[in-house]
N, C-alpha and C positions, 0 to 999 in steps of 0.2 A: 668652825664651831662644832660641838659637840652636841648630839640628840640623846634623850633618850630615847629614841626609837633607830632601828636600820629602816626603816622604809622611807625611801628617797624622798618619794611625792610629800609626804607628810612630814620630814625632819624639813625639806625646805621651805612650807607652807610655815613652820614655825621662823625661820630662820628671814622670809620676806616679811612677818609680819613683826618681828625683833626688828628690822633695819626701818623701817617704816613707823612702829614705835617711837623707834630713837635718835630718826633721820643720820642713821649713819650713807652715808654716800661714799664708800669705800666699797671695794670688791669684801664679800664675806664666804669661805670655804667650809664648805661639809665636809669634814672629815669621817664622820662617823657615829658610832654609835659611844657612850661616855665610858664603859666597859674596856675601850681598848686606849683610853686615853694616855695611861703611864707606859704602856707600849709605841706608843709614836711620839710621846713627847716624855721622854724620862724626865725631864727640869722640872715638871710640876709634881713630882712623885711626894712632895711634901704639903701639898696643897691643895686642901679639903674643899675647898668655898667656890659657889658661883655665883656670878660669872666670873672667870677671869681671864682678865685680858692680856694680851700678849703684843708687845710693843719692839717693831723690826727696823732696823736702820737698814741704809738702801742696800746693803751688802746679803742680807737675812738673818742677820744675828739679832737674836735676843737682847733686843739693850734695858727693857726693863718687864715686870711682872707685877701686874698688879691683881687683887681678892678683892671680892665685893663692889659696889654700889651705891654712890650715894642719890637717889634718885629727886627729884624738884622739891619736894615735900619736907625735903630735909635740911633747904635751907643755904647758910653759907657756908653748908657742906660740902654740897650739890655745887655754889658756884667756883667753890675752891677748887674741889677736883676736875673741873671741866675746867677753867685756868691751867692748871698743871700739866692737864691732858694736851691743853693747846701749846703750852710756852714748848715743852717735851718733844711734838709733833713739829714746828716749827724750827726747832733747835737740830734735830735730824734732818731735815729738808733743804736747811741748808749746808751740813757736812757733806 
């Protein structure tokens, strides 16, 4: 994950209170501050929007890149992409 801040204690205080939000239960990495983002990841250098997430087959490749969020509020938006998210996760897991 990207902060906009470098200070550790407070980029992770943001980054425990995202996974706790969103009950993600996945490991989530600080990489830093959002200024150096297109330098450690050149693949998103065309890619304005956050959040976005970044989807790794067991190997660590890039298999997919997604922009934006559709958050509860938003309906059969929300269930769609959290569907997709899962068949997607599932479908790596077991190659």
């Amino acid at each position: 994950m990207f902060e906009k801040t470098d200070e550790f204690s407070k980029a992770t205080n943001n980054i425990r209170r995202f996974a706790n939000f969103t009950g993600v239960k996945y490991p989530l990495l600080f990489a830093g501050n959002r200024k150096n983002i297109y330098t450690l990841l050149p693949q998103l250098e065309k890619i304005g929007g956050y959040p976005t997430t970044l989807i790794l087959d067991k190997k660590g490749n890039i298999h997919k890149i997604h922009t934006g969020f559709n958050g509860p509020a938003t309906g059969i938006y929300y269930v769609k992409q959290k569907e997709e998210f899962e068949r997607l996760i599932y479908l790596l897991l077991e190659d």
